[in-house]
MMTF fields as JSON, N, C-alpha, C and O atoms, coordinates in Angstrom:
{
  "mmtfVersion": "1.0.0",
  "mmtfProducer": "UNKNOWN",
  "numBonds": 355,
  "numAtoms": 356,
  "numGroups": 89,
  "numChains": 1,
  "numModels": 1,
  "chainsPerModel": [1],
  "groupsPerChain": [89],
  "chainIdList": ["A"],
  "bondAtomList": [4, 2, 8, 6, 12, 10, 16, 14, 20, 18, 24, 22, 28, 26, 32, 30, 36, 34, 40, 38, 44, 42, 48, 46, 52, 50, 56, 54, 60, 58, 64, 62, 68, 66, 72, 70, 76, 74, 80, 78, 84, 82, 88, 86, 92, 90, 96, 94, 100, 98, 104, 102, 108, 106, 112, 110, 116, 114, 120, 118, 124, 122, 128, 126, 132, 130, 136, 134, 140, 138, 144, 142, 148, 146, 152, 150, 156, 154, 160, 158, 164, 162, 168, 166, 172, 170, 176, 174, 180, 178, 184, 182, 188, 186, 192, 190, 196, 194, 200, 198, 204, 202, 208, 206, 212, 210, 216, 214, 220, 218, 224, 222, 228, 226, 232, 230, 236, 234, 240, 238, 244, 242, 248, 246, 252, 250, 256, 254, 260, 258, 264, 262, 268, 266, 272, 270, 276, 274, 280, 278, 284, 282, 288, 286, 292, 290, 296, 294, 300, 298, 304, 302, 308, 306, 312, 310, 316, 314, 320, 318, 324, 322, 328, 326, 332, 330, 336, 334, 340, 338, 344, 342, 348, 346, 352, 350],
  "bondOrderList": [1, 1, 1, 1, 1, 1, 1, 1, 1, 1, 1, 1, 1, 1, 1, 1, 1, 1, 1, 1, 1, 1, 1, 1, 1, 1, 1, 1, 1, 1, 1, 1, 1, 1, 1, 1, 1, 1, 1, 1, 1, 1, 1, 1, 1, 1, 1, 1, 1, 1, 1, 1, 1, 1, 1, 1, 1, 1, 1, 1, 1, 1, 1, 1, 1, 1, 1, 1, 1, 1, 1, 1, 1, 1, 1, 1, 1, 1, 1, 1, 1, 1, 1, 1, 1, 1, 1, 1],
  "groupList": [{"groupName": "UNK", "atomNameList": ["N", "CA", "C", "O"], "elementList": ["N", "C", "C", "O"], "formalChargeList": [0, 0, 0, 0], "bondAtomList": [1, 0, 2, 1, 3, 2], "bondOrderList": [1, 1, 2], "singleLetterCode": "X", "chemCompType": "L-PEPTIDE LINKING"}],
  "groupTypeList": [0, 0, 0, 0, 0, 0, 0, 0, 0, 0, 0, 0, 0, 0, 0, 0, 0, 0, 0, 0, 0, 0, 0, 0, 0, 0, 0, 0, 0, 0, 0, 0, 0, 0, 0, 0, 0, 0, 0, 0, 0, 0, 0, 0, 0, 0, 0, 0, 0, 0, 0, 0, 0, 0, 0, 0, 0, 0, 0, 0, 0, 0, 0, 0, 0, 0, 0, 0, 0, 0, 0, 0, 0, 0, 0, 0, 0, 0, 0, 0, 0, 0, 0, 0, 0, 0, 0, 0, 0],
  "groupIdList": [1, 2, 3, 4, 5, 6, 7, 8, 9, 10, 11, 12, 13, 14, 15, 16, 17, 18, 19, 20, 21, 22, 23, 24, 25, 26, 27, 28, 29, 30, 31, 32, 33, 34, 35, 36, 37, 38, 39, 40, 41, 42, 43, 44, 45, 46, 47, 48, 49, 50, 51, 52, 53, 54, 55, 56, 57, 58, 59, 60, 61, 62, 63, 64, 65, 66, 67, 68, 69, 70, 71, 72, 73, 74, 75, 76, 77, 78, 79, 80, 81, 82, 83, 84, 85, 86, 87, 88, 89],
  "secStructList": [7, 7, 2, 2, 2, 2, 2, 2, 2, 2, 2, 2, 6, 6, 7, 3, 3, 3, 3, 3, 3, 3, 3, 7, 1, 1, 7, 7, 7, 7, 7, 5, 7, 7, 1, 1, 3, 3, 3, 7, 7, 5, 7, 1, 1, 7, 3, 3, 3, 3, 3, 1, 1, 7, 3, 3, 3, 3, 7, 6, 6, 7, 7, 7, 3, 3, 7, 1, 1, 7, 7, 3, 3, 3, 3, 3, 7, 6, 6, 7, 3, 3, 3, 3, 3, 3, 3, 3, 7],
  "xCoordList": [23.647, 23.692, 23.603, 22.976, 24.175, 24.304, 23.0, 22.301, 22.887, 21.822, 22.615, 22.017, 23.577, 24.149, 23.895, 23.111, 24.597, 24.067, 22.573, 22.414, 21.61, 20.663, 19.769, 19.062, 19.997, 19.594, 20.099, 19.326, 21.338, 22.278, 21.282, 20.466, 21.455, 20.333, 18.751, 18.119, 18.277, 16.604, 16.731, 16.286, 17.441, 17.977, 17.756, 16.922, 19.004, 18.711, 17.721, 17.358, 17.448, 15.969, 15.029, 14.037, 14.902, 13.677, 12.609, 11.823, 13.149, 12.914, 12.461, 13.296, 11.752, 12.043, 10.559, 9.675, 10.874, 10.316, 10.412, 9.487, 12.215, 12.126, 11.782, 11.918, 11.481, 10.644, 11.215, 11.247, 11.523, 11.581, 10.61, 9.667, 10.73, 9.498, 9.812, 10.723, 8.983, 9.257, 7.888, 6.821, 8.27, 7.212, 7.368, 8.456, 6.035, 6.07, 6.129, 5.275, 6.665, 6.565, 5.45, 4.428, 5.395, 4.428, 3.303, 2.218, 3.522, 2.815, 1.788, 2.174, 0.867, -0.068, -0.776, -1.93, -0.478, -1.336, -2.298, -2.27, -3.145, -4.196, -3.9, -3.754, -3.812, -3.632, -4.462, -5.67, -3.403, -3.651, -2.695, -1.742, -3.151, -1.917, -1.688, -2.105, -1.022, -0.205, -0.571, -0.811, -0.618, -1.032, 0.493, 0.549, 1.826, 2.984, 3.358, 2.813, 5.061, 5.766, 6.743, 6.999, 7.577, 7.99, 9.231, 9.066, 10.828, 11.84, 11.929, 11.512, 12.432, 12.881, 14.585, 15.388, 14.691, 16.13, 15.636, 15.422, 15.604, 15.858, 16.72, 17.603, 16.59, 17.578, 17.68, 18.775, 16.524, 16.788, 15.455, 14.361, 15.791, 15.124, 14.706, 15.56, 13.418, 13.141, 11.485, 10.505, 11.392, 10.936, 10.129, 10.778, 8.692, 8.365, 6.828, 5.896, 6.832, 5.68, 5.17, 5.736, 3.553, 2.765, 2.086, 1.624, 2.09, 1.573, -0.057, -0.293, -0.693, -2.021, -1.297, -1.938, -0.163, 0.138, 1.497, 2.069, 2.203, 3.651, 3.829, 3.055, 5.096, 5.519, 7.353, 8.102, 7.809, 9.065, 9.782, 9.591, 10.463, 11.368, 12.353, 12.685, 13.111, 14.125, 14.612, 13.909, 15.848, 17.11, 17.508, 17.315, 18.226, 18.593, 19.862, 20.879, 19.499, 21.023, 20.483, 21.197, 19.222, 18.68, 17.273, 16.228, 17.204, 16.268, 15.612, 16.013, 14.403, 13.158, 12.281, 12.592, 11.593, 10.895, 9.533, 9.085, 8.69, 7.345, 6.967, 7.135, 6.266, 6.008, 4.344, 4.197, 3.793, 2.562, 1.682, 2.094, 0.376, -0.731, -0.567, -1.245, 0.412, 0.113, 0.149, 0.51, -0.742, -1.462, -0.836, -0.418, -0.527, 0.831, 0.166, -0.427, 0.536, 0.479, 2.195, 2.822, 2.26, 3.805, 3.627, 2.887, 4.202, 4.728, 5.655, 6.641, 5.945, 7.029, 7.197, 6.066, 8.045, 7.547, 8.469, 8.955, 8.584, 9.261, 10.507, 11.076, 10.927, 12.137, 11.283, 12.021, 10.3, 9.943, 11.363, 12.531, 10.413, 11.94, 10.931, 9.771, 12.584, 12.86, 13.466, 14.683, 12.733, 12.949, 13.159, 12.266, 14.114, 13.847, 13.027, 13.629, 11.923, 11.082, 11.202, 11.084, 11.406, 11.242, 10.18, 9.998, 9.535, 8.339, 8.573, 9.397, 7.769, 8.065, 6.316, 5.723, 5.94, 5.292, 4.86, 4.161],
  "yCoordList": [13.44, 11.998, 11.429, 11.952, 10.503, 9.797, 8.786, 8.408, 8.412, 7.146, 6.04, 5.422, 5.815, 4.689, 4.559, 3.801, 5.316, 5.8, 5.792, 5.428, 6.252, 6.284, 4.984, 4.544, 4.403, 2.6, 1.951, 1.146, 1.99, 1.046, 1.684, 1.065, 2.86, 3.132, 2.798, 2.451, 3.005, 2.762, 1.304, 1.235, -0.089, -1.141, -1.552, -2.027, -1.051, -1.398, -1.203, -1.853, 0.0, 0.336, -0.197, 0.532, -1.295, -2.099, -1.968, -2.705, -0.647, -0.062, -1.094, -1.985, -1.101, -1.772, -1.048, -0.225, -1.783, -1.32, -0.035, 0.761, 0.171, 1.507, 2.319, 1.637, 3.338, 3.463, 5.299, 6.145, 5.262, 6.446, 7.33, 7.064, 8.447, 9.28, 10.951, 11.541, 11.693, 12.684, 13.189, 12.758, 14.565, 15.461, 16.696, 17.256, 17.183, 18.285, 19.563, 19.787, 20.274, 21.952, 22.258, 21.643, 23.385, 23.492, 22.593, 22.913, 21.445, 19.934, 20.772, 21.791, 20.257, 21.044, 20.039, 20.265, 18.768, 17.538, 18.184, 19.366, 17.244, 16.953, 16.181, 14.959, 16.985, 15.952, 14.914, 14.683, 14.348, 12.513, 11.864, 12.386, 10.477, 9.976, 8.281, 7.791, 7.574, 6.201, 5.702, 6.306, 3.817, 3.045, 2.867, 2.621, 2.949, 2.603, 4.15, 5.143, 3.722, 4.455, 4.736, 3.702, 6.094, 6.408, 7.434, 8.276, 6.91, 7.719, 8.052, 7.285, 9.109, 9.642, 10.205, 10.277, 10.458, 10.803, 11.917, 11.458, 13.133, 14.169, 14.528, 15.352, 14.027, 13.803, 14.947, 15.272, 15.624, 16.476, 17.685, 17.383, 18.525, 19.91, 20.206, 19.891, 20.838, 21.015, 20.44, 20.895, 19.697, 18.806, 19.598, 20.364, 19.36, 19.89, 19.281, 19.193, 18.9, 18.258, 18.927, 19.216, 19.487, 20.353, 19.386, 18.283, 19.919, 18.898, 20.032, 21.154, 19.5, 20.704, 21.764, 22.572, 21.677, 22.878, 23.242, 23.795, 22.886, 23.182, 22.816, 22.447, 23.11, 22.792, 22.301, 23.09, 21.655, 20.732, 20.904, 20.08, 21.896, 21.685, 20.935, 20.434, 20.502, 19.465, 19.81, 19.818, 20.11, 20.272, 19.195, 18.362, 18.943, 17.889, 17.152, 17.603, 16.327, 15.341, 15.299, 14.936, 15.666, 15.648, 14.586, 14.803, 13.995, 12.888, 13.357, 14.135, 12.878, 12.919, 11.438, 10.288, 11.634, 10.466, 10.501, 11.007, 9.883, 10.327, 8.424, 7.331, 9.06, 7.726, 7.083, 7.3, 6.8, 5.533, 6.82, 7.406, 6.883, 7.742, 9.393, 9.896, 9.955, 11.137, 11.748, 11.536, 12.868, 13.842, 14.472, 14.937, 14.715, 15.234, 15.109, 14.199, 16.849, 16.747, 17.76, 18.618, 16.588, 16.894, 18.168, 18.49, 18.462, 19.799, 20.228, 19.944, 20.889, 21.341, 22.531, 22.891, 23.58, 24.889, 24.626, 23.567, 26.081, 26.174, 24.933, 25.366, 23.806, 23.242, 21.868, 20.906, 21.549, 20.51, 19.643, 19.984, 18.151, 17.215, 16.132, 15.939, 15.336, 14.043, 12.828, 12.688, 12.181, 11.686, 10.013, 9.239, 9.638, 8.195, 7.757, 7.951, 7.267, 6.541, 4.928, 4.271, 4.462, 3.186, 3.273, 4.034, 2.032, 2.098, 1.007, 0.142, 0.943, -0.06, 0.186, 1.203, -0.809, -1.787, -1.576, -2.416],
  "zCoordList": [-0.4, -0.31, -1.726, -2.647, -1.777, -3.043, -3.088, -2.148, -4.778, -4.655, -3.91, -3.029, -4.114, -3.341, -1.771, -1.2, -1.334, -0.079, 0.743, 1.908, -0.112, 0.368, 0.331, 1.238, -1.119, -1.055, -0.155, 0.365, 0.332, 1.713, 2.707, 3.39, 2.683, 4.38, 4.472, 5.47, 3.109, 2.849, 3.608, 4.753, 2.888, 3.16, 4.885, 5.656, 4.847, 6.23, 7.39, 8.37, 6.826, 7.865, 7.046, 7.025, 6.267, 6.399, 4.777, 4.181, 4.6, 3.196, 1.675, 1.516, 1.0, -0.003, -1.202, -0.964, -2.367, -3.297, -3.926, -4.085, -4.446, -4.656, -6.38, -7.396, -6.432, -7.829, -7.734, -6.841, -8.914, -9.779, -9.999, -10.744, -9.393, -9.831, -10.31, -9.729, -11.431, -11.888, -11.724, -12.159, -10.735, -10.747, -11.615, -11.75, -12.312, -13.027, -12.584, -11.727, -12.792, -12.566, -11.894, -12.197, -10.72, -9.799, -9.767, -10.253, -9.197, -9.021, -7.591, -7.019, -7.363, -5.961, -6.0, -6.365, -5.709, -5.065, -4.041, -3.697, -3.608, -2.504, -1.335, -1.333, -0.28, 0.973, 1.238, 1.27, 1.422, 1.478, 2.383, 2.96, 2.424, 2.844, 2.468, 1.418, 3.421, 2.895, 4.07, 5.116, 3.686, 4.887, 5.415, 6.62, 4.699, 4.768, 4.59, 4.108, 5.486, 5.552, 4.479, 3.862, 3.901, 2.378, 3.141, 4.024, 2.271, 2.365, 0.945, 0.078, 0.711, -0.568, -0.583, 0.347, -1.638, -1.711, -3.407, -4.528, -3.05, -4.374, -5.325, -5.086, -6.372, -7.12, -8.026, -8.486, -8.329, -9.131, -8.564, -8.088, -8.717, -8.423, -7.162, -6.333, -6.546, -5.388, -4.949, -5.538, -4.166, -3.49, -2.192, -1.479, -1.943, -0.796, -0.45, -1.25, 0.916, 1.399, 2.188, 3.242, 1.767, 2.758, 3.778, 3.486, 4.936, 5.721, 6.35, 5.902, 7.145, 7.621, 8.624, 9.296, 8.635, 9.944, 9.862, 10.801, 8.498, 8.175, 6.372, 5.488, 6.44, 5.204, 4.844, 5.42, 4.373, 4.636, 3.027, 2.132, 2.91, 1.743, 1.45, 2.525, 0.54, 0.252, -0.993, -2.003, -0.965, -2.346, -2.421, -1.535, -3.617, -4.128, -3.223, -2.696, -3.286, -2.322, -0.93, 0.004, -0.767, 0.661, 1.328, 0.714, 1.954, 2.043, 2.921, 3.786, 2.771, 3.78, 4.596, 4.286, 5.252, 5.947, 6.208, 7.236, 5.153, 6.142, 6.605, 6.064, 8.183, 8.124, 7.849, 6.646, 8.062, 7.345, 8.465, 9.466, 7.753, 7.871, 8.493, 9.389, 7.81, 8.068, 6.227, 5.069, 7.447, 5.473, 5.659, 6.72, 4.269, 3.125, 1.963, 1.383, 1.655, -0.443, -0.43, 0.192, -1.956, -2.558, -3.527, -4.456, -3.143, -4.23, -4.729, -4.049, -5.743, -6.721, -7.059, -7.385, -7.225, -8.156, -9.395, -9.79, -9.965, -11.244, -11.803, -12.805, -11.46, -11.967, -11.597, -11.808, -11.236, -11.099, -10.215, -10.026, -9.75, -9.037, -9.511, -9.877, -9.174, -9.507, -8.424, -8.302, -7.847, -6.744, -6.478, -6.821, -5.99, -5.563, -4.355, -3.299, -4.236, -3.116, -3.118, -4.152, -2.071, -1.143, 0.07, 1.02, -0.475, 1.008, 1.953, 1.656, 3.35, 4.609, 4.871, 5.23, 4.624, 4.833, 6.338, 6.903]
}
């Protein structure tokens, strides 16, 4: 998926406030979570959200959805990613 693409769809489903983000090389956040719901779109490297009972990879050109209060930590290995996020409120 293109950035284009994925801003028209963030859009319409309600999406807004979108922000640039660069994660570092094997990133191992802390599960947590969001009062709001978060799409991403991976723009560069590999992308992955541990959740308590799974785990959700993402290559580049591929979008994800989490929605508002579930725990998730983001993670990265060797190439680090680079991601576009929009949140809904």
């Amino acid at each position: 998926m293109t950035e284009a693409e994925f801003r028209a769809q963030a859009i319409a489903k309600g999406f807004t406030d979108f922000q640039f983000k660069h994660y570092a090389t094997d990133t191992d956040g802390p599960l947590h979570m969001h009062n709001f719901a978060v799409t991403l779109l991976v723009t560069a490297g590999e992308f992955a959200l541990q959740f308590e009972d799974r785990k959700a990879i993402y290559q580049t050109g591929e979008c994800c959805n989490l929605p508002a209060n579930v725990r998730h930590a983001e993670r990265t290995g060797s190439t680090g990613a680079e991601v576009i996020i929009a949140k809904k409120e």
